[in-house]
NUVOGU-94073 format. One line per field, with one value per residue (C-alpha): y, z, x; residue number from 1. Coordinates in steps of 0.25 Angstrom, whole numbers, plus 5000, padded with zeros to 4 digits. Layout:
BEGIN
yy = c(Y|...)
zz = c(Z|...)
xx = c(X|...)
resi = c(NUM|...)
end
This chain:
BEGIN
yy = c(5137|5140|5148|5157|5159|5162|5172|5187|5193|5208|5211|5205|5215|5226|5223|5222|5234|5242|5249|5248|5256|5254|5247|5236|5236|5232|5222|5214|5215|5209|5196|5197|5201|5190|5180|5182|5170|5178|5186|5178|5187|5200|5209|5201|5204|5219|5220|5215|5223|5236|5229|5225|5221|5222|5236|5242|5253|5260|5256|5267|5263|5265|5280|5284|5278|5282|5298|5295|5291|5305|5310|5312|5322|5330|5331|5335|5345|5354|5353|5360|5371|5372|5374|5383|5391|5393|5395|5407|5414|5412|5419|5430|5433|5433|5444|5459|5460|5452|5438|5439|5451|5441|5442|5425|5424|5427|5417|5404|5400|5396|5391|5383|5377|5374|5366|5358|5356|5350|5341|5335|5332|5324|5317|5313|5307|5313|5312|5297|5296|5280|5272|5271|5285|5294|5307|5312|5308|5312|5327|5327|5324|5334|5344|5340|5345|5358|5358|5356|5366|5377|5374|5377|5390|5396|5390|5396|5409|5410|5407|5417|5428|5427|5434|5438|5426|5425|5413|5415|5416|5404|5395|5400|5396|5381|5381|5385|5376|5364|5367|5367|5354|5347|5351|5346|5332|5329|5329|5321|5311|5310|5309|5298|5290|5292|5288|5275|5271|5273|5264|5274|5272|5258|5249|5241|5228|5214|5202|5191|5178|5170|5166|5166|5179|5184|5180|5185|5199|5201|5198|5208|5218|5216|5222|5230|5238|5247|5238|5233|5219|5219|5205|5194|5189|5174|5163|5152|5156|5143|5141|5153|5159|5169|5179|5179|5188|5194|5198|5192|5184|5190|5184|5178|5188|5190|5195|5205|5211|5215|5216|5228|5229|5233|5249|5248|5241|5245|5233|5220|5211|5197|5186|5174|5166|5174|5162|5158|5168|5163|5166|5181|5184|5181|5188|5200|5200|5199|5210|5219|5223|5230|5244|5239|5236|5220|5216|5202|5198|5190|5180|5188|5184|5185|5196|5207|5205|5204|5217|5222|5217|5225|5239|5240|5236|5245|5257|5269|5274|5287|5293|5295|5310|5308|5302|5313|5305|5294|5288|5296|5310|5308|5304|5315|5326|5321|5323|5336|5338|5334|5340|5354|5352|5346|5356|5366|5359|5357|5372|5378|5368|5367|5377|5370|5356|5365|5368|5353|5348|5358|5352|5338|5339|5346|5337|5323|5318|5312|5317|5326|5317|5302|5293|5280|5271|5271|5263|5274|5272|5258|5254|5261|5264|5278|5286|5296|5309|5313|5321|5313|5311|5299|5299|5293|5282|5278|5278|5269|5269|5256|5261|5247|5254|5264|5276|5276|5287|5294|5286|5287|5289|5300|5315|5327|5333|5321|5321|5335|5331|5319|5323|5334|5326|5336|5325|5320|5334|5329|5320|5332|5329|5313|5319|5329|5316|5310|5297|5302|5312|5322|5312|5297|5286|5288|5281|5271|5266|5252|5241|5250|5239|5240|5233|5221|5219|5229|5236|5234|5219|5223|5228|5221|5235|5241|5242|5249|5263|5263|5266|5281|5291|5289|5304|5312|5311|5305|5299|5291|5301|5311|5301|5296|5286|5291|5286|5271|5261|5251|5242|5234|5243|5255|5250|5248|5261|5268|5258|5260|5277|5276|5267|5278|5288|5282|5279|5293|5302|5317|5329|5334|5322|5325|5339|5335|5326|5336|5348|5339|5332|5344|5346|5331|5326|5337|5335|5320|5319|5303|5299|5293|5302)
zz = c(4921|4936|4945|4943|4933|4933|4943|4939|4936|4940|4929|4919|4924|4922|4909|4904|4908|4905|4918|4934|4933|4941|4926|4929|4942|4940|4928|4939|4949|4941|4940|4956|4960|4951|4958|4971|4974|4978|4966|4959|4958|4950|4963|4969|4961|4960|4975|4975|4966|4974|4987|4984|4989|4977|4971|4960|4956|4969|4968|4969|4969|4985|4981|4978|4991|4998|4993|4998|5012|5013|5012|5027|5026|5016|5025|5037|5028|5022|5037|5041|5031|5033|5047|5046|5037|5045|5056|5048|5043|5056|5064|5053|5055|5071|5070|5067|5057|5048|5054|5053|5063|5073|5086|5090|5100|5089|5079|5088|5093|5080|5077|5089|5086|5071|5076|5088|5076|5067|5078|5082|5068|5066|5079|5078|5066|5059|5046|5046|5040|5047|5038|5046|5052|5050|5044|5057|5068|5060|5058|5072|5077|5067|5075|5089|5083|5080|5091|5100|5089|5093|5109|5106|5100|5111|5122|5114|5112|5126|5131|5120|5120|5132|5130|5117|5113|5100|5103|5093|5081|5087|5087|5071|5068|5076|5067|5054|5055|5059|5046|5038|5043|5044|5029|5027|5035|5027|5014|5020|5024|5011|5003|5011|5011|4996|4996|5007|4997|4983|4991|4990|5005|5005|5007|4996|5002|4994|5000|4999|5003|4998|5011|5020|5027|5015|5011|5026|5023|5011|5016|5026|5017|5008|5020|5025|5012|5018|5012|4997|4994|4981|4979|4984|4981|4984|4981|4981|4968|4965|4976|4980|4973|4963|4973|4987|4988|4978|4978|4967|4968|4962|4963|4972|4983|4973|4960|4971|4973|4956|4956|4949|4961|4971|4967|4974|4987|5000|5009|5007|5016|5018|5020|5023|5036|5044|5052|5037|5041|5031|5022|5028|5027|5012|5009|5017|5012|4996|5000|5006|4992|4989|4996|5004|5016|5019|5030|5036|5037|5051|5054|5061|5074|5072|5063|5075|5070|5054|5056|5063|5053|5040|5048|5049|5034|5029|5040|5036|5024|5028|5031|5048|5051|5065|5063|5062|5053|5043|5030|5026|5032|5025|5010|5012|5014|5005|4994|4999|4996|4984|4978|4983|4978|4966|4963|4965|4956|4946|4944|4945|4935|4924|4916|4916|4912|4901|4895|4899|4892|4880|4877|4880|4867|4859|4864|4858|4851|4861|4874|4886|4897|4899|4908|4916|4924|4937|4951|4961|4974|4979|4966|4956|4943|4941|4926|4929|4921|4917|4906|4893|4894|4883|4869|4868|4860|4870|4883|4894|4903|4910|4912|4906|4902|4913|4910|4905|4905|4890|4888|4873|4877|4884|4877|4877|4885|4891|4897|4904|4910|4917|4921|4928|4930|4926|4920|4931|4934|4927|4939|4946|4941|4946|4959|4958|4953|4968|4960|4966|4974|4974|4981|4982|4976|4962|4953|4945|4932|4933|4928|4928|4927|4934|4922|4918|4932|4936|4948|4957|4957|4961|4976|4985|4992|4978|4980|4992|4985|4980|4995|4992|4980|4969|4970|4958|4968|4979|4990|4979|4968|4977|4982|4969|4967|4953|4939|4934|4943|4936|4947|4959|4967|4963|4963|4977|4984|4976|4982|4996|4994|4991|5004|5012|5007|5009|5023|5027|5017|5024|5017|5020|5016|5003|5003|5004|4992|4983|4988|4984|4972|4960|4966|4969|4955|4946|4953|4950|4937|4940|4938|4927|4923)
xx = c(4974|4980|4974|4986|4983|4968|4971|4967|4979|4982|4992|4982|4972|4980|4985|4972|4967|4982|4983|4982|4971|4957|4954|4964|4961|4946|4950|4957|4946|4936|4940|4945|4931|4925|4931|4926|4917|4906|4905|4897|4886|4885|4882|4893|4903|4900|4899|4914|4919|4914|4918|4931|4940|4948|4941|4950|4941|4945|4962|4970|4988|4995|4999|4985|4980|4989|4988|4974|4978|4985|4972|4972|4985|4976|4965|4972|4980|4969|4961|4973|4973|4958|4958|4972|4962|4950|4959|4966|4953|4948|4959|4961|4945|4947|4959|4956|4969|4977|4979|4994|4994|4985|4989|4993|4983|4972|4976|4982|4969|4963|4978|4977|4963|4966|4978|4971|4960|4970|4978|4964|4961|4973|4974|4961|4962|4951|4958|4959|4945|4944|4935|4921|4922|4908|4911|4903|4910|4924|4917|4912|4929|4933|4922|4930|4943|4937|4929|4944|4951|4940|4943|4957|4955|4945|4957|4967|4959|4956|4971|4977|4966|4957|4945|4949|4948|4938|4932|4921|4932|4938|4922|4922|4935|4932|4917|4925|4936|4925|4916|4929|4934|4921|4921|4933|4933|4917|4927|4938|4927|4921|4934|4940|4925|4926|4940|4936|4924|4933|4944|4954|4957|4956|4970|4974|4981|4984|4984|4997|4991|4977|4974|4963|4970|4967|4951|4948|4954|4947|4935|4936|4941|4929|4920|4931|4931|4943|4953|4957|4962|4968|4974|4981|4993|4996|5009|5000|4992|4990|4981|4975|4961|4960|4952|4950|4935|4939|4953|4961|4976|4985|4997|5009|5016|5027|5017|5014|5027|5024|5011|5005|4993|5005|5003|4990|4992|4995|4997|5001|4994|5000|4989|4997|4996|5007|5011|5020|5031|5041|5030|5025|5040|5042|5030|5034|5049|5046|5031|5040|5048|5035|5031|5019|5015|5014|5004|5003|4991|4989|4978|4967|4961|4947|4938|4944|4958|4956|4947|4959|4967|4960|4959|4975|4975|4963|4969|4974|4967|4971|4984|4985|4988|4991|5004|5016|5024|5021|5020|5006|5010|5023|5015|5007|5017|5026|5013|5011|5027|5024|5012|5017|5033|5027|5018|5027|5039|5030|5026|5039|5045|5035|5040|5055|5047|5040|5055|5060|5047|5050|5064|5062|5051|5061|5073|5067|5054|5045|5037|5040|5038|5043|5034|5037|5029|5037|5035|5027|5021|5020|5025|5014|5016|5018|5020|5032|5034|5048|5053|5057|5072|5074|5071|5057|5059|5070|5059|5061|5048|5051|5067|5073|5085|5090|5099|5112|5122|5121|5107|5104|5089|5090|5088|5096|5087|5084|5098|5097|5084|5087|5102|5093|5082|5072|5064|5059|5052|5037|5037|5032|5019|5020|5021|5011|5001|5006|5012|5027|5035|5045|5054|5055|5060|5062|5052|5057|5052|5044|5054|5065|5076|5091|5099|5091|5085|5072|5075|5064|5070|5084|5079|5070|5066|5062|5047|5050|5054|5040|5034|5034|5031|5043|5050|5056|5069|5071|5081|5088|5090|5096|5105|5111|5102|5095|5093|5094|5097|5108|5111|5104|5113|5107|5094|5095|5104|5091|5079|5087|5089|5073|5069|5077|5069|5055|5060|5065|5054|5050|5047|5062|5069|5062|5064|5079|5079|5071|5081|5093|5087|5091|5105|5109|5103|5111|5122|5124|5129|5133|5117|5113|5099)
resi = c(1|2|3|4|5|6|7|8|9|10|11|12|13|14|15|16|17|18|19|20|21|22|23|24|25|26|27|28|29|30|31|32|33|34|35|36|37|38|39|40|41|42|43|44|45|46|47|48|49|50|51|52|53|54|55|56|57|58|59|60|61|62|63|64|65|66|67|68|69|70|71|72|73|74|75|76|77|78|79|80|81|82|83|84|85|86|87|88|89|90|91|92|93|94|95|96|97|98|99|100|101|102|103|104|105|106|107|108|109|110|111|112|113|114|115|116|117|118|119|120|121|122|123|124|125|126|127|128|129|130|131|132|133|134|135|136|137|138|139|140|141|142|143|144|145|146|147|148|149|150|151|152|153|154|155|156|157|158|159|160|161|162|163|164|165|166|167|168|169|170|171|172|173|174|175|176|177|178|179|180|181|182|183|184|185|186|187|188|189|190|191|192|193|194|195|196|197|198|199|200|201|202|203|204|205|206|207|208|209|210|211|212|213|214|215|216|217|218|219|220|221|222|223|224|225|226|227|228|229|230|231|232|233|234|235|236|237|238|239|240|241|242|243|244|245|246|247|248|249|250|251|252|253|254|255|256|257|258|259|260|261|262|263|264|265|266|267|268|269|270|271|272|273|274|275|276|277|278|279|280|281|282|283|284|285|286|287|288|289|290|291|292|293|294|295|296|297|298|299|300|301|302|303|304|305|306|307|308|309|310|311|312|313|314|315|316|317|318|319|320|321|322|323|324|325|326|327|328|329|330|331|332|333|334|335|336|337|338|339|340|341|342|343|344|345|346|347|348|349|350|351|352|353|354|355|356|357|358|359|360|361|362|363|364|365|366|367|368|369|370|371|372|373|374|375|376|377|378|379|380|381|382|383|384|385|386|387|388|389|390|391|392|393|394|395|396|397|398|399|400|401|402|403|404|405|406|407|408|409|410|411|412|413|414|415|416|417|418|419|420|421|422|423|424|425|426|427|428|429|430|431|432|433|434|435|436|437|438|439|440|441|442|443|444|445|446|447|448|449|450|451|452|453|454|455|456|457|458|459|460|461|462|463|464|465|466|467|468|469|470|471|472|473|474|475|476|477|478|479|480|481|482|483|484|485|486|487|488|489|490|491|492|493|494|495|496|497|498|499|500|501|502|503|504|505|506|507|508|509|510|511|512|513|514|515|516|517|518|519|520|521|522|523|524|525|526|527|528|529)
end
């Protein structure tokens, strides 16, 4: 037997325990961990698998990490509404009337020393949570802020009010907004040290190369424990080991462009000597089809520089709310946009999915709702909601056969709904879940083909759709690009149209898109739906 085929195989994992779940995870790690040469003994062997660093009892897919990372947004949001509310109160109780009828003067010094509170909280960073900070020392910066915010107030109070200044009201609003947020931050602390113990914050990386690069990263990663090494992948299988400490070979660089473990990286990490350019370029053109991050991985000089090295690997965990625009702060108000449309879309229109239920069951024999696995964030499998619109004996989860004009599958009914597409409304509740959004690329079916020839084949830059949440519309669909895909050509003018929008997203764009969506839809009868 080869050492190929020896190997642990991830897929064989899987199988046997039926799903990607933490079950089939840890059916994979045991014979990994096993492996590791010094694992000989019981207590070894235990202490490896609670050390990592392969530890599937604590993996979570790239969406569900990075809705943690967000945490930070979260934080900073209900700081503000707590200290705008303490503020409030406290203004209200320092006026003789209603606060509304306040003279200014009264109320802006609290206004003034909430805001200053606030801006120091967030240039400060005290919602980054760094690994390694006491809780102490955070609480005592958060007490500065406060300490500053009350300063503000009493200058402001004397500037605007003179000796009417109430500079007792201001020193009790300063102690209760300080309880409130050293109430607050002790929760935050906690949360995100259970997160950091669970591994929830931990980066997951794989590895492409069994070198020595590689053994020496892993190493440090086992003390480290900020960072989660979950396989190696490798051309020369027929020369590289099963493991390296622990961490198993998986494959060759191009089992990982299909690897079932790709919904749960972050990074890709190249571990080969960089002074083989030709080779770093191939490995960087044919890793860059999928929608992570490749890192090279350059030879250290000395244990300053491979320290070095780890930190901007592990860094991060949390989203940084300093920065006025990027990728996190957009993430996070595009959830907010969602879970507050959504919400509200999915009360108002419950009653017309009660009717729509009601006649699809009276149409045809079969159920209500139609469910596909379709490619989500970072290409995890998602199970999507629709309406049924085709006879059930004639279900197609895996959409072999796309659309035709007059499909024979399709239902009375069926036609009315997806001419209007009114069956894609239970997809309300895949966004409330968090597994898509009200706009972005459409989700496609997993092995959807385009003739005899699946899609994700066609176009070099497929992958790369899957870098955001998949959308119940989207750039594409207002744009003409809707409903089966027949040739390479279309495949592509839809891949290019979803690119474009991952490159341009804001909150107005998508405002745009979903104020367009009903009217643009109904009004093309050319689509095939």
């Amino acid at each position: 037997m080869t050492e190929a085929a020896r190997r642990p195989s991830f897929d064989t994992a899987v199988s046997t325990a039926g799903t990607l779940d933490v079950p089939g995870l840890q059916a994979l790690a045991g014979p990994a961990v096993s492996a590791r040469p010094e694992a000989g003994a019981e207590a070894g062997a235990e202490e490896s698998a609670r050390r990592g660093p392969f530890r599937p009892e604590v993996w979570l897919n790239a969406r569900q990490r990075h809705a943690s990372r967000l945490a930070a947004h979260y934080f900073r949001a209900l700081d503000s509404l707590a200290v705008v509310a303490v503020s409030l109160l406290c203004a209200g109780a320092a006026t003789s009337g209603p606060l509304i009828h306040a003279q200014v003067s009264q109320v802006l010094p609290f206004g003034m020393g909430a805001a200053a509170i606030l801006g120091m909280m967030r240039l400060l960073g005290r919602y980054r949570f760094s690994r390694g900070q006491k809780t102490a020392w955070h609480l005592a910066i958060v007490a500065a802020t406060v300490l500053a915010g009350a300063a503000t107030a009493l200058v402001s109070g004397w500037a605007l009010r003179g000796p009417a200044a109430q500079e007792s009201a201001y020193l009790v609003w300063a102690g209760l907004v300080l309880i409130t947020l050293h109430a607050l931050h002790i929760g935050w602390s906690d949360m995100v040290g259970r997160w950091r113990a669970a591994g929830t914050l931990t980066p997951n990386i794989v590895l492409v190369g069994a070198t020595q690069h590689a053994e020496t990263l892993i190493r440090e990663a086992l003390k480290r424990r900020d960072l989660n090494v979950l396989g190696i992948f490798d051309d020369r299988l027929a020369r590289s080991p099963r493991a390296i400490e622990g961490v198993p070979v998986l494959g060759t660089a191009a089992d990982l462009l299909t690897h079932k473990m790709t919904p749960f990286v972050d990074r890709i990490v190249l571990t080969i000597d960089p002074r083989a350019d030709a080779r770093v370029r191939q490995l960087n053109a044919a890793l860059g089809t999928l929608p992570h991050e490749v890192t090279l991985l350059v030879e250290p000089d000395g244990m300053a520089e491979t320290q070095s090295a780890l930190d901007r690997l592990a860094a991060a965990p949390l989203a940084d709310v300093r920065r006025p625009v990027d990728d996190d702060r957009r993430a996070f108000n595009k959830r907010v946009q969602d879970l507050v449309l959504g919400l509200a879309a999915l009360v108002l229109l419950a009653i017309p999915m009660a009717i729509l239920a009601l006649f699809i069951r009276l149409d045809s024999p079969g159920p209500i709702f139609f469910r596909q696995r379709r490619h989500g964030f970072n290409q995890e499998e998602i199970v999507v909601w629709k309406f049924r619109s085709m006879k059930a004996e004639s279900a197609d989860p895996t959409a072999s056969r796309q659309v035709t004009d007059n499909d024979d599958r399709i239902t009375r009914i069926g036609r009315f709904i997806r001419k209007t597409s009114l069956d894609e409304l239970p997809q309300l509740l895949n966004v409330i879940a968090g597994e898509m959004s009200l706009v972005g690329p459409r989700p496609h079916a997993i092995g959807m083909k385009t003739g005899h020839v699946e899609s994700a084949r066609l176009v070099a830059d497929y992958a790369h759709r899957h870098r955001i949440k998949p959308g119940m519309t989207g750039w594409a669909a207002v744009n003409g690009s809707r409903g089966p895909l027949h040739t390479a050509a279309d495949v592509r003018r839809r891949v290019q149209l979803d690119i474009d929008y991952i490159e341009r997203q804001s909150l107005w764009m998508d405002l745009w898109i979903m104020a367009i969506t009903v009217p643009v839809l109904l009004g093309d009868r050319a689509a095939i739906r």
